[in-house]
C-alpha distance (Angstrom), angle and dihedral (degrees) to the residues before:
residue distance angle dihedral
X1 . . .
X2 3.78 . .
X3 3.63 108.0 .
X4 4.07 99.3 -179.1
X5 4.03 98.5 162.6
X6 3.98 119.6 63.6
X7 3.76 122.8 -173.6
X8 3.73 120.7 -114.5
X9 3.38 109.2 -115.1
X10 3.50 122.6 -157.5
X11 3.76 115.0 -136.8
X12 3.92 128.7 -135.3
X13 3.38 115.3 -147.9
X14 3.68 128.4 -50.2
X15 4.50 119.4 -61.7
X16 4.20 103.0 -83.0
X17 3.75 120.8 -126.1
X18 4.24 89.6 -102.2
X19 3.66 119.9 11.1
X20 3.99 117.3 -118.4
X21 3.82 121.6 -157.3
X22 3.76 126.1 -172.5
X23 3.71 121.5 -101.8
X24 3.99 87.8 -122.8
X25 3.97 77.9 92.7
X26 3.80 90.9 66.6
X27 3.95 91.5 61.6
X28 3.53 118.0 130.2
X29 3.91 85.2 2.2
X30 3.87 93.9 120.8
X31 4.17 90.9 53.2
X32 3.93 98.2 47.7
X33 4.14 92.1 41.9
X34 4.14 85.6 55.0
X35 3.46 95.9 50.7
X36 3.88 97.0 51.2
X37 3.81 80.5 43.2
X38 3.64 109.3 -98.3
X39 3.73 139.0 138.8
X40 3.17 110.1 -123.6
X41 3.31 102.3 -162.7
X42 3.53 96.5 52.6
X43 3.32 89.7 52.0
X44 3.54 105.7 55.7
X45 3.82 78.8 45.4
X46 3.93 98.0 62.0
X47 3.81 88.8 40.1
X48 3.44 91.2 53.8
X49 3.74 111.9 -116.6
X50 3.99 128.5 136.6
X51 3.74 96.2 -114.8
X52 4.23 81.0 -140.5
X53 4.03 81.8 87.5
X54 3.94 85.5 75.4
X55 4.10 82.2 68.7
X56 3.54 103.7 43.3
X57 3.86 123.3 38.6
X58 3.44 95.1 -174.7
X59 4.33 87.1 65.6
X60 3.95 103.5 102.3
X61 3.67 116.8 -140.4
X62 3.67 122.2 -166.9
X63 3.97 115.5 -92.6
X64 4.01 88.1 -127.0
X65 3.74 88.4 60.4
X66 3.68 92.9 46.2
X67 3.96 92.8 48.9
X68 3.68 93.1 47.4
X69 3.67 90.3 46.5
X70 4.12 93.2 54.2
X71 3.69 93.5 37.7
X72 3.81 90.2 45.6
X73 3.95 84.7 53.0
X74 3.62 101.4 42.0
X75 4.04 90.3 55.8
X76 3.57 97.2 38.3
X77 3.96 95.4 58.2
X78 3.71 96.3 31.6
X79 3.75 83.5 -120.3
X80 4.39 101.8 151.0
X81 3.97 74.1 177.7
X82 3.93 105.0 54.8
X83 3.81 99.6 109.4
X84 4.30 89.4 44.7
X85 3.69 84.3 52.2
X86 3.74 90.2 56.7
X87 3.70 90.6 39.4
X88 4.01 87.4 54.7
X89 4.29 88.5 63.4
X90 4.64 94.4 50.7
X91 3.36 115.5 107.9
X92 4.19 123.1 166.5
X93 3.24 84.0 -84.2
X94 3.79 101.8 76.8
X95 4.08 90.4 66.2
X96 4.03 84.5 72.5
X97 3.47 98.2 -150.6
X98 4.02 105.7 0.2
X99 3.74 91.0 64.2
X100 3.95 82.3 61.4
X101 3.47 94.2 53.3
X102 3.89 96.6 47.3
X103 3.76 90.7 49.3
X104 3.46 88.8 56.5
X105 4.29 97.6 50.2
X106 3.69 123.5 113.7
X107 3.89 87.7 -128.6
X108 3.76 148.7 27.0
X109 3.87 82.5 -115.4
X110 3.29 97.3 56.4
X111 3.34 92.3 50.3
X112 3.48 96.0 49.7
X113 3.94 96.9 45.4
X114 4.14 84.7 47.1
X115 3.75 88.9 52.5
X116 3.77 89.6 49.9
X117 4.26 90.1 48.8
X118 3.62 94.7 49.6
X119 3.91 104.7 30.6
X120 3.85 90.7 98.8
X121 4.06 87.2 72.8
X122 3.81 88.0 54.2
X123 3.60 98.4 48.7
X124 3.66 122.5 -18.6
X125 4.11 97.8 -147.3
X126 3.90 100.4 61.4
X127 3.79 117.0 100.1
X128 3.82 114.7 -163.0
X129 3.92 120.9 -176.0
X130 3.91 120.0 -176.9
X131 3.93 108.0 -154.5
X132 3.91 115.3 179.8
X133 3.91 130.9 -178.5
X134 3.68 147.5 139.2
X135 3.71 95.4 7.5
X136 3.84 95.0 -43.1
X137 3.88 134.5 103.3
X138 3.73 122.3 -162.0
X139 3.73 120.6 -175.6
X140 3.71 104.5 -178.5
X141 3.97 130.6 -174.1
X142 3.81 142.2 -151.0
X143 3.66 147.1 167.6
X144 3.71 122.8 -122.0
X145 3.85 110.9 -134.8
X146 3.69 133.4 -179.3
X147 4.01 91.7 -142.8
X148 3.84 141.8 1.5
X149 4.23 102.1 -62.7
X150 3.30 126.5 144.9
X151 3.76 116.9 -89.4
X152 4.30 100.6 168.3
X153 3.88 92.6 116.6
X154 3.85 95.9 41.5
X155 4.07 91.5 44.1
X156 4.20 87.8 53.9
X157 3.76 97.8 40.0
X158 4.04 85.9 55.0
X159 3.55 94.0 43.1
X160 3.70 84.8 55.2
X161 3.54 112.0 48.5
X162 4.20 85.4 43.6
X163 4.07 85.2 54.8
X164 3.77 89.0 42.7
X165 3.62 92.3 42.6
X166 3.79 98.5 48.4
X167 3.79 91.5 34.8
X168 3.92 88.3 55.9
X169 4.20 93.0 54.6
X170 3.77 87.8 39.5
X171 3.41 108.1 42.8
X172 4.03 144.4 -101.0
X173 3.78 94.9 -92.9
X174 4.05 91.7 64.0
X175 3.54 119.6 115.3
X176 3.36 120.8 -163.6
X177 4.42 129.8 174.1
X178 3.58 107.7 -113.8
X179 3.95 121.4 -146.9
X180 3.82 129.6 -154.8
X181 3.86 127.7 173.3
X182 3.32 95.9 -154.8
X183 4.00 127.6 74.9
X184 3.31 131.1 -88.3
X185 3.67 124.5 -82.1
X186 3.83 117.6 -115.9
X187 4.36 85.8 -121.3
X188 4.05 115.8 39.6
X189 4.29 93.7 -178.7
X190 3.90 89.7 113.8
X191 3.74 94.4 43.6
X192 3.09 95.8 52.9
X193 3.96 96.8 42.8
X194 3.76 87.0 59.5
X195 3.88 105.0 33.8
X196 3.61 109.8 17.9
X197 4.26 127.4 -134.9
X198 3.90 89.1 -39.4
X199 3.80 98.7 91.4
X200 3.89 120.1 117.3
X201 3.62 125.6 -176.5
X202 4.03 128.9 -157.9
X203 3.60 87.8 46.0
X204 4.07 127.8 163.4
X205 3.83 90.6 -118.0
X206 4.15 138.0 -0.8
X207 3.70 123.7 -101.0
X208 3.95 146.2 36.7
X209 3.86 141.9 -12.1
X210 3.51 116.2 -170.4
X211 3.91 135.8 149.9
X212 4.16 119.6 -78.8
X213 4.14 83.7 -118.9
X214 3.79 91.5 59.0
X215 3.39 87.3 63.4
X216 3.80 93.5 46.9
X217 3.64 91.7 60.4
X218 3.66 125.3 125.7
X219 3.78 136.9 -112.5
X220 3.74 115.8 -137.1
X221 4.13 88.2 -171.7
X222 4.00 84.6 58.3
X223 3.85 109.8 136.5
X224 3.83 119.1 176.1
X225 3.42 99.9 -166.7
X226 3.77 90.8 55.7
X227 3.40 100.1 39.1
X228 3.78 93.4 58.0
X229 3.93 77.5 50.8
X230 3.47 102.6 61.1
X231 4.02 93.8 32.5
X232 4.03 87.2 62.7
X233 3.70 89.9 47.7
X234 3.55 93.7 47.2
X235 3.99 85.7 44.7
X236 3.92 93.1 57.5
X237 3.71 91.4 52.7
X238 4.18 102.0 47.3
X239 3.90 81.4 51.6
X240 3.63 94.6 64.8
X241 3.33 120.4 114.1
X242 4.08 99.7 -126.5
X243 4.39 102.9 141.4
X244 3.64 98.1 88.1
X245 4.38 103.5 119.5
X246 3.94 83.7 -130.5
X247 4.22 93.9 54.0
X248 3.99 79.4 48.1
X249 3.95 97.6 49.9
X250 3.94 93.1 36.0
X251 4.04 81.2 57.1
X252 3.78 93.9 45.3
X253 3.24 98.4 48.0
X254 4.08 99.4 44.6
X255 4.16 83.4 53.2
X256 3.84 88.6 51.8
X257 3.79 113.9 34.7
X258 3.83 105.7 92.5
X259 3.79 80.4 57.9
X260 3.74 98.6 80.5
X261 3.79 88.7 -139.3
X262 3.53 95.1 79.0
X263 4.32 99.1 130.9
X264 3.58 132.7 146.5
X265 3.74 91.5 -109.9
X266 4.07 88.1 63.5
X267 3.40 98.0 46.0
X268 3.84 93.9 44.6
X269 3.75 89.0 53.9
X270 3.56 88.2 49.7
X271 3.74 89.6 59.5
X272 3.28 92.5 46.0
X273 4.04 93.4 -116.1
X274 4.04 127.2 113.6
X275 3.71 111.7 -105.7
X276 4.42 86.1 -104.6
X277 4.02 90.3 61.1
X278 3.49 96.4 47.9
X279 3.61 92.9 53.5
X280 3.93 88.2 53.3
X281 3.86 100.1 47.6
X282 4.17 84.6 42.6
X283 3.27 79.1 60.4
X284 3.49 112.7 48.2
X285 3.96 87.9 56.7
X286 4.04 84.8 55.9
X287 4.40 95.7 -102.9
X288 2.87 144.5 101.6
X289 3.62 135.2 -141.3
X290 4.02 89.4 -117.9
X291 3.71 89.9 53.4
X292 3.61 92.0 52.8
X293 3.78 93.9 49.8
X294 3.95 84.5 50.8
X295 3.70 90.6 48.4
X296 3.75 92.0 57.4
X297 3.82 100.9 43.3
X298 3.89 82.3 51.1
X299 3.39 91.9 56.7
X300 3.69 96.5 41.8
X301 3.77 95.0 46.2
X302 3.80 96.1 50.4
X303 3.61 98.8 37.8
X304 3.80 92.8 51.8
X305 4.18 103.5 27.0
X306 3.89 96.2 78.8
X307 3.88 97.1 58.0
X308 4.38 96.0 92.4
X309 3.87 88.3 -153.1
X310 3.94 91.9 68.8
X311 3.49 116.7 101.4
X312 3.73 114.6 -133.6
X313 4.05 92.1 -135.7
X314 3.80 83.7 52.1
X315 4.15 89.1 49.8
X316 3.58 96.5 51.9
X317 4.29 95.4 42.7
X318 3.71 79.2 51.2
X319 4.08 92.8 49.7
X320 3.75 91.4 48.9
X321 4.35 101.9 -102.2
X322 3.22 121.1 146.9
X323 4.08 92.5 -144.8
X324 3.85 134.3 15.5
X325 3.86 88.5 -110.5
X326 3.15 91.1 58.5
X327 3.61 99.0 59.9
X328 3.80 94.9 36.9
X329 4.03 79.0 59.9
X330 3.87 90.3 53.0
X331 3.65 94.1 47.4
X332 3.76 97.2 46.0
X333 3.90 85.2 54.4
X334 3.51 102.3 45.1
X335 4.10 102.8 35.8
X336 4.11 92.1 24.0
X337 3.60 91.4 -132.6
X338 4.32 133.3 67.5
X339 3.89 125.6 -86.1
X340 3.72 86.6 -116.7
X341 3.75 101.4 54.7
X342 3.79 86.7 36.3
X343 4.11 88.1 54.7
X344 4.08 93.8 38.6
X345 4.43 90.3 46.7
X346 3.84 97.9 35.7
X347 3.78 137.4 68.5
X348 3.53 100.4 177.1
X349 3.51 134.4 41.4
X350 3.98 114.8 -77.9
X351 4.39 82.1 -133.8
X352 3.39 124.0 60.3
């Protein structure tokens, strides 16, 4: 196939340091893990994500954790399947506010080259590329990865939710060729549910080959007005500044402080730095990583201390202490007086 004519993408800003995704990529994750059989709760636990993310979908976790987590599920069930069967629950709705905008386009293109602009606020490892020529369109995905891992799971439940995603805005009768790298799995019965026959594996590249016209297909939900809504909104929040290391380890360490494993080791692995270099590029911003930890108990402690119904224990799990003496002791050093006189004398935070 001689694909002559490439889109031009635009770019967002430059790769981060770790790659974030939003925790609208754990939906529905707790009810496929328990019908292979899985805990998920532990789980999530020995992959290394807060199960809070199930609450909130706009909490990032990092795209390590998330890769260990569907790899660690796929192998433990003996499910070749497991990201498909996640991929089976996505609906536009999981891209927050992208799948607004795309509902909204005049075109499939447009929808497809917004999802490509804005992706990077949805999950910051995915790499889409839209090539087109002679007839033929080709929008192809990957994960970026520091070092050989497994990424099977993550590649199919991408491929999915894009087939889902462009199926749903171009309707249930399209039938596009679906492309893997990988092999084949030994049972096809959920590939086949959600794609049909045209599924190849050993392929150059991962994703979908459809016709140019596909893509030139209208959206009857198209709204202008909106759409140059949600574009603007999207806009404001690709142009902020978020690659600094210390943005990145303030992050990480908010996601994984009730943990109790929350060290500078982790979170250096996490951004893919030694525990040495860290310290150094901390540094060269003026922080450290300690201050940043402090930063974010602060903000925890006086954000949450005022509400009466709170438990204490509950405050200092939340805060990252192993014990509620241990937090009392913090406390005691840091506002010179107890949580409990500070809760009974004080109606506002002691911070602001």
């Amino acid at each position: 196939m001689d694909l002559t004519v490439r889109a031009n993408l635009p770019t967002a800003f430059a790769p981060p340091v770790t790659d974030l995704i939003r925790s609208a990529c754990l939906t529905s994750y707790p009810e496929i893990a328990r019908s292979v059989g899985l805990d998920p709760m532990r789980m999530l636990k020995v992959a290394g994500i807060d199960r809070r993310s199930l609450d909130d979908p706009e909490i990032k976790v990092s795209a390590a954790s998330l890769g260990r987590l569907l790899e660690g599920s796929a192998q433990a069930a003996k499910a070749e399947d497991f990201g498909l069967r996640l991929a089976e629950t996505r609906t536009l709705s999981i891209l927050g506010p992208i799948g607004l905008l795309l509902r909204e386009e005049p075109t499939v293109r447009a929808a497809a080259m917004s999802l490509i602009r804005y992706l990077p606020l949805h999950n910051e490892s995915l790499d889409l590329r839209l090539e087109e020529g002679d007839g033929v369109a080709i929008l192809s995905a990957g994960i970026r990865v520091t070092r050989p891992v497994a990424v099977r799971q993550g590649i199919e439940l991408t491929v999915g939710v894009l087939h889902r995603v462009l199926r749903s805005l171009i309707g249930a009768h399209w039938k596009p060729e679906i492309c893997f790298t990988h092999a084949a799995p030994r049972r096809r019965d959920t590939h086949r549910k959600l794609f049909g026959d045209r599924v190849g594996f050993g392929r150059d590249f991962n994703g979908i080959v459809c016709e140019t016209q596909d893509l030139d297909r209208r959206i009857p939900t198209a709204d202008p007005a909106l759409a140059r809504y949600a574009r603007q909104h999207l806009d404001s929040l690709l142009a902020r500044p978020n690659t600094r290391l210390s943005d990145k380890t303030r992050e990480l360490i908010s996601l994984q402080l009730a943990s109790g494993r929350c060290t500078i080791e982790l979170v250096a692995g996490q951004l893919n730095v030694n525990r040495r270099l860290l310290h150094r590029r901390l540094a060269e911003e003026g922080l450290t990583f300690s201050e940043i930890m402090e930063g974010v108990r602060t903000e925890i402690v006086t954000r949450t201390l005022p509400n009466p119904d709170r438990p204490l224990t509950a405050l200092a799990d939340m805060a990252g202490f192993a014990s509620l003496s241990a937090f009392s002791r913090w406390f005691r050093t840091r506002f010179q007086t107890t949580p409990t006189a500070w809760r009974t004398q004080n109606h506002v935070p002691l911070l602001r």
